[in-house]
ZADO-1210 file (C-alpha; in nm, 4 decimals, padded with zeros to 6 digits):
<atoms>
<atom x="00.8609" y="-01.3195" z="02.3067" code="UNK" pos="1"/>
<atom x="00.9002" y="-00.9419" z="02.1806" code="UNK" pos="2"/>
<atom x="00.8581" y="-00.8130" z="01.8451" code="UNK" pos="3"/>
<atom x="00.9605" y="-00.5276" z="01.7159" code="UNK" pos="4"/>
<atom x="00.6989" y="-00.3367" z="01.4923" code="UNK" pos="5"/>
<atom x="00.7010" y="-00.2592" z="01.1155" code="UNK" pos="6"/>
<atom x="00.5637" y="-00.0649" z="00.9105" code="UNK" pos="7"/>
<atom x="00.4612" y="-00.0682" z="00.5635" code="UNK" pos="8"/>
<atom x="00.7673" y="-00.0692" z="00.2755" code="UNK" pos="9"/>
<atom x="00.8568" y="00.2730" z="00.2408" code="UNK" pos="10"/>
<atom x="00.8134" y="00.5325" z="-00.0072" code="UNK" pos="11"/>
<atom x="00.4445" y="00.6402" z="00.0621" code="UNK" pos="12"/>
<atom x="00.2360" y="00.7930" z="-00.1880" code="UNK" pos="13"/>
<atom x="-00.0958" y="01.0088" z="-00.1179" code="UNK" pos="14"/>
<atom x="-00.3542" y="00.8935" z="-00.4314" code="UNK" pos="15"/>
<atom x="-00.6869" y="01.0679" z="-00.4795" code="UNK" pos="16"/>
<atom x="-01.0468" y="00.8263" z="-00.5477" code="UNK" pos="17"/>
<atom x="-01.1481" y="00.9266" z="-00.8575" code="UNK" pos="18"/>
<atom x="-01.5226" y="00.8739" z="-00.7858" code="UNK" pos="19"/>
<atom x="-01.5407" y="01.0215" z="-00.4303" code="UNK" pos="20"/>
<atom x="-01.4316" y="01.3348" z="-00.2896" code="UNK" pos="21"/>
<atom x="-01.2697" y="01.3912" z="00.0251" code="UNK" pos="22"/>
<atom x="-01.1497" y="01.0896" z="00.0485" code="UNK" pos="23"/>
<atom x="-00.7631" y="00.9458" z="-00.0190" code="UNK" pos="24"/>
<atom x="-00.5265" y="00.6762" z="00.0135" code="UNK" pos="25"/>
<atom x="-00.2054" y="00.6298" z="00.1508" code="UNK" pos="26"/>
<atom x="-00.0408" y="00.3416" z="-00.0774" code="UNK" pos="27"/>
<atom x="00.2911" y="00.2076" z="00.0522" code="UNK" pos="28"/>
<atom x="00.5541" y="00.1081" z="-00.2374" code="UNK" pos="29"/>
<atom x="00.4387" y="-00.2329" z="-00.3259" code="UNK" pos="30"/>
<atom x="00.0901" y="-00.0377" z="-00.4063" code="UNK" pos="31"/>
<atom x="-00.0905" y="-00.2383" z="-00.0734" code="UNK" pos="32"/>
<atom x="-00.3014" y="00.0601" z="00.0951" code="UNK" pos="33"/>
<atom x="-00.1919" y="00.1538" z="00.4046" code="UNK" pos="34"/>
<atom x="-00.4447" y="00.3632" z="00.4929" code="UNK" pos="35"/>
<atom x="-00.7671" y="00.5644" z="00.3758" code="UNK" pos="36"/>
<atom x="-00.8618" y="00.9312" z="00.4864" code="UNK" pos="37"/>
<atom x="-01.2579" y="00.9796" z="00.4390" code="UNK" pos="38"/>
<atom x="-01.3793" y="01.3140" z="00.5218" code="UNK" pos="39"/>
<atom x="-01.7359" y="01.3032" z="00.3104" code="UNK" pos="40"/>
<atom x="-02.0569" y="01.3657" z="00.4349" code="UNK" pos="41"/>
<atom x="-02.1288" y="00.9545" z="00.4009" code="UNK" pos="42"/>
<atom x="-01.8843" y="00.9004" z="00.7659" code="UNK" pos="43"/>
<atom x="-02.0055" y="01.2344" z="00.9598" code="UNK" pos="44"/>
<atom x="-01.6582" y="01.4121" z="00.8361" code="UNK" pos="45"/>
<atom x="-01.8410" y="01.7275" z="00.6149" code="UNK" pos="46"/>
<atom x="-01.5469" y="01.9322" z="00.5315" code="UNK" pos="47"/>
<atom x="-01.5408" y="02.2290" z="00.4067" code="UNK" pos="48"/>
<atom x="-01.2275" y="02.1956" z="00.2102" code="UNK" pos="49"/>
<atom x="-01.0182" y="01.9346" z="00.1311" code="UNK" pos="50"/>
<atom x="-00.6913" y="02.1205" z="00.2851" code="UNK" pos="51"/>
<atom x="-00.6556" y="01.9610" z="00.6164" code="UNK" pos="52"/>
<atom x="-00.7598" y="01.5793" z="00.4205" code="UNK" pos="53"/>
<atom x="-00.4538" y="01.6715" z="00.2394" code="UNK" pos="54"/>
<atom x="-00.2301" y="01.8113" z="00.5222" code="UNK" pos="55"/>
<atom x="-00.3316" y="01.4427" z="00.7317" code="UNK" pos="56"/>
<atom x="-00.2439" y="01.2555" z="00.4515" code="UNK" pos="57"/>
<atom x="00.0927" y="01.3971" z="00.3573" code="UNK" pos="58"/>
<atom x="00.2037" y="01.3918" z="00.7805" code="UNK" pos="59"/>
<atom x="00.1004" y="00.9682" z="00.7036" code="UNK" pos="60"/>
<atom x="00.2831" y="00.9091" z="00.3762" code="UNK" pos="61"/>
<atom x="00.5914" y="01.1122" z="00.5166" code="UNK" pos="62"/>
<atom x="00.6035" y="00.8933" z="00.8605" code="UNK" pos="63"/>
<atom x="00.8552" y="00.6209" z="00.7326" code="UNK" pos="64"/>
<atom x="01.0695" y="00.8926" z="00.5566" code="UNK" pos="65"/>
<atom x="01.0490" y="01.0730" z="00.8977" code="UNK" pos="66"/>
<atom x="01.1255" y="00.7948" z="01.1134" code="UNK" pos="67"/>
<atom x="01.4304" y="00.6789" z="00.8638" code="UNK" pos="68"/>
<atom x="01.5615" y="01.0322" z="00.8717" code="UNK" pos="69"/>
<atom x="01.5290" y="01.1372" z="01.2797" code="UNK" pos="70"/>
<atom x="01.7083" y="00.7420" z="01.3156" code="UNK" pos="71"/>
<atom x="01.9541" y="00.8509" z="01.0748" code="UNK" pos="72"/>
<atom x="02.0268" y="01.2117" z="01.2668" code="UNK" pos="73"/>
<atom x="02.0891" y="00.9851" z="01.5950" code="UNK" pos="74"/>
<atom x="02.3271" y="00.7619" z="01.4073" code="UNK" pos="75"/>
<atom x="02.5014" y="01.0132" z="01.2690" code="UNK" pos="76"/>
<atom x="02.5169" y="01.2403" z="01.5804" code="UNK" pos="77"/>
<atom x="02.6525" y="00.9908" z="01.8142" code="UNK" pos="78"/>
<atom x="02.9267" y="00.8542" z="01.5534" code="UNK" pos="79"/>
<atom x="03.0063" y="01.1443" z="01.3290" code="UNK" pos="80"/>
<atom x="02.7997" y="01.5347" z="01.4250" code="UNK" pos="81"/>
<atom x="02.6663" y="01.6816" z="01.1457" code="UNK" pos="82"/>
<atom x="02.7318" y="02.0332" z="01.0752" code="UNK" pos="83"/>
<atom x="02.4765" y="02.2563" z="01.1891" code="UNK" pos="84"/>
<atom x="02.3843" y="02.4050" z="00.8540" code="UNK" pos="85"/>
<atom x="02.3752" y="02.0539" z="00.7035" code="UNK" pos="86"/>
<atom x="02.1675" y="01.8972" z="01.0085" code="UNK" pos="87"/>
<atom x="01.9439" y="02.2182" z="01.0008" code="UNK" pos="88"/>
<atom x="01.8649" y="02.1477" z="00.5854" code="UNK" pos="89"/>
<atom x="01.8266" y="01.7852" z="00.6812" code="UNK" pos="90"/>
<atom x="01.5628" y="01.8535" z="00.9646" code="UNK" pos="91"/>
<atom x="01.4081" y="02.1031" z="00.6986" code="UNK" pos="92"/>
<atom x="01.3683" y="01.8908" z="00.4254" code="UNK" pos="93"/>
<atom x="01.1945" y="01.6387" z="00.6238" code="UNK" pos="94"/>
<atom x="00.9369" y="01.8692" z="00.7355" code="UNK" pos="95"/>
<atom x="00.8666" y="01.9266" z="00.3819" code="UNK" pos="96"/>
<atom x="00.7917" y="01.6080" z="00.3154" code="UNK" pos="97"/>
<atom x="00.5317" y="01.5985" z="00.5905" code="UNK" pos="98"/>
<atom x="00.3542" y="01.8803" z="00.4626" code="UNK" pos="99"/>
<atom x="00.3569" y="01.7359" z="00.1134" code="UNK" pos="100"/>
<atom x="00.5917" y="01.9005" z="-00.0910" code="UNK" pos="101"/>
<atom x="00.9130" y="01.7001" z="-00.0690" code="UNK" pos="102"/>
<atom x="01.2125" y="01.6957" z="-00.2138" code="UNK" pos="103"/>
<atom x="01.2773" y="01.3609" z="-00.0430" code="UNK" pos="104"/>
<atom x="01.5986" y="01.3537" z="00.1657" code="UNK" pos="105"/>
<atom x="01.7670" y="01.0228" z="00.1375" code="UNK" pos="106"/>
<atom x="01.8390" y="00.8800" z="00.4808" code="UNK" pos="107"/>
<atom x="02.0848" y="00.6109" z="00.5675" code="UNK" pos="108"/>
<atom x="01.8656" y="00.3030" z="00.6450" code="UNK" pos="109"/>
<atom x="01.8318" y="00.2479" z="00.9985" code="UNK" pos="110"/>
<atom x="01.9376" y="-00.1196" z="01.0790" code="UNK" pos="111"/>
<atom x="01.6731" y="-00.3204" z="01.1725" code="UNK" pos="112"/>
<atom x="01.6402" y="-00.6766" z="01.3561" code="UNK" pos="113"/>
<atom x="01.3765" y="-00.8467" z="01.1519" code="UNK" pos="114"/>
<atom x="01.3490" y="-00.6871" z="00.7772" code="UNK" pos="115"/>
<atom x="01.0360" y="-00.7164" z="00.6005" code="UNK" pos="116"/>
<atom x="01.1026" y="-00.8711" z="00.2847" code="UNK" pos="117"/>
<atom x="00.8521" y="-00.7999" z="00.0037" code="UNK" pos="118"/>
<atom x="00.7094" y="-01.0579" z="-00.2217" code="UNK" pos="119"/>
<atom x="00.7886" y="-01.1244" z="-00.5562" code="UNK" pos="120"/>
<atom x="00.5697" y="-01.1357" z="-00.8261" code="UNK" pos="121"/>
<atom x="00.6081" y="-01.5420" z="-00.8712" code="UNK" pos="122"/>
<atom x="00.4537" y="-01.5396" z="-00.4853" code="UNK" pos="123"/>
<atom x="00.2032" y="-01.3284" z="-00.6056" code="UNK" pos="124"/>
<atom x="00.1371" y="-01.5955" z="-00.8977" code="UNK" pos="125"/>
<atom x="00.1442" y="-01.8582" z="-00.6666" code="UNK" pos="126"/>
<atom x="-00.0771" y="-01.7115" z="-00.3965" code="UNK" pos="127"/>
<atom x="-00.3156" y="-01.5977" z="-00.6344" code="UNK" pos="128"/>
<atom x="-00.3467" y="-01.9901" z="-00.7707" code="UNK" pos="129"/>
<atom x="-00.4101" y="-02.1249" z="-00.4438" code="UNK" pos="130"/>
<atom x="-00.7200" y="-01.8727" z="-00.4095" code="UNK" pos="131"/>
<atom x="-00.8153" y="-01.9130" z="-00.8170" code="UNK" pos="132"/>
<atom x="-00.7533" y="-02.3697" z="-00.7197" code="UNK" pos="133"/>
<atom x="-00.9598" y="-02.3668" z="-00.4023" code="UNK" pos="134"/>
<atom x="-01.2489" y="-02.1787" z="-00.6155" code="UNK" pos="135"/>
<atom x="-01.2298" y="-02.4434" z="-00.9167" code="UNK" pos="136"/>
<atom x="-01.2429" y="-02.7263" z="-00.6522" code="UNK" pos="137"/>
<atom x="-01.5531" y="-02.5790" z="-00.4980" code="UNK" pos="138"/>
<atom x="-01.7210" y="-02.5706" z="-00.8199" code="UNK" pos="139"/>
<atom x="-01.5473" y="-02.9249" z="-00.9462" code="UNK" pos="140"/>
<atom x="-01.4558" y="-03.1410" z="-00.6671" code="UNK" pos="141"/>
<atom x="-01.3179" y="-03.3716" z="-00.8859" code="UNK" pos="142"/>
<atom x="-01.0430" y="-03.1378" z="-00.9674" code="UNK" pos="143"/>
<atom x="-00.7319" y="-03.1583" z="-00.8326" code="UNK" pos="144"/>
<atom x="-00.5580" y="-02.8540" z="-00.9674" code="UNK" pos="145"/>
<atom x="-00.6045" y="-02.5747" z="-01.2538" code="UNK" pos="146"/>
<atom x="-00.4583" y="-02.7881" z="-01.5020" code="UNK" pos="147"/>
<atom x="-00.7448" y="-03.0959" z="-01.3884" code="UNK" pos="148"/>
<atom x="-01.0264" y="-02.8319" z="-01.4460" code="UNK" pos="149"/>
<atom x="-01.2275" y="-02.9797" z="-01.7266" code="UNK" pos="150"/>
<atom x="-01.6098" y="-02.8260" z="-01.6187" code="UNK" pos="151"/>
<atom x="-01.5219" y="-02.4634" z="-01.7544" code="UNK" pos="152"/>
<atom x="-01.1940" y="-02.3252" z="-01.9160" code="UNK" pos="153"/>
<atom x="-00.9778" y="-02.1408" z="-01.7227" code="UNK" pos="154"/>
<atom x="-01.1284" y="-01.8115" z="-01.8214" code="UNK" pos="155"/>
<atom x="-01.4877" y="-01.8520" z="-01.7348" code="UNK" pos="156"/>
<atom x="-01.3433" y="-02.0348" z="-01.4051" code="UNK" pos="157"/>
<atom x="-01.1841" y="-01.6565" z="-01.3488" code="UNK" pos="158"/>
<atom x="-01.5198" y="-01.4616" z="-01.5202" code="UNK" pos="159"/>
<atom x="-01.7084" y="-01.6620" z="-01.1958" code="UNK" pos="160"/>
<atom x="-01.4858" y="-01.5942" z="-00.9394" code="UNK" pos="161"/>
<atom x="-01.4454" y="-01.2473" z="-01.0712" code="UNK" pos="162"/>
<atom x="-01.8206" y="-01.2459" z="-01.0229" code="UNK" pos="163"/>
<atom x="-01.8821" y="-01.4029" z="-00.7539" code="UNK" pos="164"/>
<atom x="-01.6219" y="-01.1217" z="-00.5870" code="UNK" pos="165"/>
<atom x="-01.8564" y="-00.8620" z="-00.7006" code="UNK" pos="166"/>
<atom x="-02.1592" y="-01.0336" z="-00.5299" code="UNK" pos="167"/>
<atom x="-01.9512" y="-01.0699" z="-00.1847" code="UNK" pos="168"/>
<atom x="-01.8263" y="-00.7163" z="-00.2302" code="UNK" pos="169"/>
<atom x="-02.2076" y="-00.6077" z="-00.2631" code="UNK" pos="170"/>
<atom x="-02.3025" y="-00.8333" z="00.0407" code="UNK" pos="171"/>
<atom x="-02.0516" y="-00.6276" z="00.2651" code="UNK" pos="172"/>
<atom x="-02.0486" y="-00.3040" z="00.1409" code="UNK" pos="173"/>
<atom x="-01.7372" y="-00.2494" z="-00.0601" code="UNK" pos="174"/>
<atom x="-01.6861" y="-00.1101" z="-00.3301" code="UNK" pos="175"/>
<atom x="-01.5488" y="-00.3261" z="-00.6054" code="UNK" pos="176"/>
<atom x="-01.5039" y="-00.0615" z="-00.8498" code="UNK" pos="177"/>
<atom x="-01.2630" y="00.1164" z="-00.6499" code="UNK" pos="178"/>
<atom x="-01.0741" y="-00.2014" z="-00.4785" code="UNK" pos="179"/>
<atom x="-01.0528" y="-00.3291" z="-00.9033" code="UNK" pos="180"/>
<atom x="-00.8869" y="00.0830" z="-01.0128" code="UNK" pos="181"/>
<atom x="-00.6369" y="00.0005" z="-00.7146" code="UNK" pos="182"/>
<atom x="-00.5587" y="-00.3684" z="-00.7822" code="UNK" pos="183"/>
<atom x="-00.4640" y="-00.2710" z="-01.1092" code="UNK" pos="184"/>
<atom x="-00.2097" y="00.0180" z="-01.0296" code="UNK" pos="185"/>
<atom x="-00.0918" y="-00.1979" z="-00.7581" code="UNK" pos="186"/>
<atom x="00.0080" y="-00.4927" z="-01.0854" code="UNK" pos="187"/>
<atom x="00.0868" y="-00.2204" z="-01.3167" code="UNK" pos="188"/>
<atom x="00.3773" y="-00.0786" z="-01.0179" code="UNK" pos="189"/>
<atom x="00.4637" y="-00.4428" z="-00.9143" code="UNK" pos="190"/>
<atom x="00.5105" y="-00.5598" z="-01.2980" code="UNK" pos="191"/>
<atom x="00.7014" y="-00.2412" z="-01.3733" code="UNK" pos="192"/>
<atom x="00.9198" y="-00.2646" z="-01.0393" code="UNK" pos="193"/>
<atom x="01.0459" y="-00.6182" z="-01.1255" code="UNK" pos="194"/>
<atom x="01.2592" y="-00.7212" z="-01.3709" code="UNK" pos="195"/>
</atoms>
């Protein structure tokens, strides 16, 4: 069986850390990080600017805009040419999204076989209560749900988890801090891009 790849949902957006320099992330548009550029000292990167960090990072976020648009210049050559002025502008703007200062040309979609649908917040909700359910039951086995709980309210059921999260990020080596800034812009965008 073949499958064709996909990448992330498309606009991408280049987002600085707050707390650590040379370092950025690529966020795709349901605010899931598609990728993080780390030039510091910390991974053996020492730059002496942040220019070329920045010049990577806007040739990553502009990759699905590219792809979309060089699909859409085939399409559109081999059904109706393009002008040359018009194709030449086209070709132009796209570069200038890869080096990060787009106006964004709008590409026809090219078809695909298998599109990636993105969840909804209610999936969100419900994913997120299978995680916060199978946390209550490993503190009260006799529960058989969130609404069962009776050991703890629901709130200091999430303050623990919430918790314990920070001790496993500790444990490994991430940063919680940073993952908790992110997780929130990603709700903020995914309550604001449902209605």
């Amino acid at each position: 069986m073949t499958t064709t790849q996909q990448h992330s949902l498309a606009p991408w957006r280049v987002f600085p850390s707050q707390d650590r320099p040379y370092r950025l992330e690529i966020v795709d548009d349901e605010g899931c990080t598609v990728a993080v550029l780390d030039a510091s000292d910390e991974v053996g990167g020492a730059m002496e600017d942040d220019v070329t960090l920045h010049g990577d990072a806007a040739v990553m976020a502009a990759a699905p805009q590219l792809l979309a648009g060089f699909n859409t210049v085939l399409a559109r050559l081999a059904t109706e040419p393009m002008q040359d002025d018009e194709l030449a502008q086209f070709c132009r703007d796209l570069i200038t999204a890869a080096q990060g200062d787009a106006p964004t040309p709008t590409p026809t979609p090219a078809p695909s076989d298998s599109p990636v649908a993105a969840p909804c917040n209610l999936e969100r909700v419900r994913n997120a209560e299978k995680a916060m359910t199978a946390f209550v039951k490993a503190k009260e086995p006799s529960a058989r749900d969130l609404d069962s709980a009776i050991g703890q309210s629901l709130q200091e059921y999430l303050v623990d988890l919430l918790a314990d999260l920070r001790h496993l990020a500790h444990h490994r080596g991430l940063d919680f801090d940073q993952a908790d800034r992110v997780a929130d812009g990603h709700f903020h965008a995914e309550v604001g891009g449902e209605s």
